[in-house]
N, C-alpha and C positions, 0 to 999 in steps of 0.2 A: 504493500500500500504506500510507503514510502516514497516509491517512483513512480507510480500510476498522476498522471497529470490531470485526472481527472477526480482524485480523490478528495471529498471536502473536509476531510477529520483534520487539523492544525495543530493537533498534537504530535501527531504519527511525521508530518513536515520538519518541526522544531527539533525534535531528537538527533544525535549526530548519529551517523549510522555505524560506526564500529569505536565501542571501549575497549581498550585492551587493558589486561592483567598490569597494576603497577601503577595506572594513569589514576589522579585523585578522584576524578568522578566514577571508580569502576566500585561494580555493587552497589551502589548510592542514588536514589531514584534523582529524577533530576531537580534544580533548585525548585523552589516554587511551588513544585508539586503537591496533588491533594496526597499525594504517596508521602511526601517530605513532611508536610503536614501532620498526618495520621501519626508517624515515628515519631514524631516530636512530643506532639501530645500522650502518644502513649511512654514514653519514656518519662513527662512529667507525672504521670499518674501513677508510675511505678517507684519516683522518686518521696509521693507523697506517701505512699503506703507504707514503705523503710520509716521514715520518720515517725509513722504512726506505729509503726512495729516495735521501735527503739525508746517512743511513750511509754508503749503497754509494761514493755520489760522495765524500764526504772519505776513504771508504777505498780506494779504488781510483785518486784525482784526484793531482793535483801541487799543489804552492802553489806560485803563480805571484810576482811582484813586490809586486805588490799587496796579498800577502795572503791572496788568495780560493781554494779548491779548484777549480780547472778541469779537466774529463776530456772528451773528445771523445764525440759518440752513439752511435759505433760501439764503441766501448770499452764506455761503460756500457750500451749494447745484449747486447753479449755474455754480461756479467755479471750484470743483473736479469733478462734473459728466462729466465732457469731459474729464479728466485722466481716471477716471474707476468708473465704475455700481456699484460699492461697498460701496460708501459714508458710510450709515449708518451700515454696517456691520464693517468697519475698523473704525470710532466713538466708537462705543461698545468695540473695543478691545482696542483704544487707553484711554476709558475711566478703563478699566479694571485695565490696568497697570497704574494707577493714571496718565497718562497725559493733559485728557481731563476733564472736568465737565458739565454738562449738569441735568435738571428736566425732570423725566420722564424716564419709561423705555426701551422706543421704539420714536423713530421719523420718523414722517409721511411727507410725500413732501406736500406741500400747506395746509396743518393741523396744522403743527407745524415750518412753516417757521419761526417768531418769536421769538422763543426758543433760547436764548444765550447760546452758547458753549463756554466755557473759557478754557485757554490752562493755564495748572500748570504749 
């Protein structure tokens, strides 16, 4: 559709026709877009959710000797899964950007209730 000179879509026009591997725009939809858009906002929504994650744990955690808020996953299980299904999915991210610390790569509900989550 690209070359068809008869085509009216202005999207399919504006694209450049080949990214190659290494070039900054490769994998990245293009500026502007409702694509670019969409990533954005969902990345600010999952920013918000870490923040609310990292709430819950100093409000519902102990301070330990150390310092640090620590709560078990079975605890903070009980208490984010009525904000959102997501628990251990936004753990992972909030552990990713150093805020959280956890053993283990994955947590399981009633497997790994146990498992102290400390908040950096």
């Amino acid at each position: 559709q690209r070359k068809n000179p008869f085509s009216s879509d202005d999207r399919l026009v504006s694209k450049p026709a080949h990214i190659h591997r290494g070039d900054p725009a490769y994998g990245r939809p293009p500026e502007g877009s409702r694509t670019e858009q969409r990533g954005k906002d969902a990345h600010s929504h999952v920013g918000k959710e870490v923040e609310e994650l990292c709430l819950i744990i100093r409000r519902t955690g102990n301070v330990g000797e150390d310092g640090h808020v620590s709560v078990t996953f079975g605890q903070l299980f009980e208490t984010y899964v009525t904000i959102s299904n997501k628990v251990v999915g936004i753990l992972l991210r909030a552990r990713k950007h150093g805020l959280v610390h956890f053993e283990g790569e994955m947590l399981w509900q009633g497997k790994d209730d146990d498992v102290v989550i400390t908040l950096l």
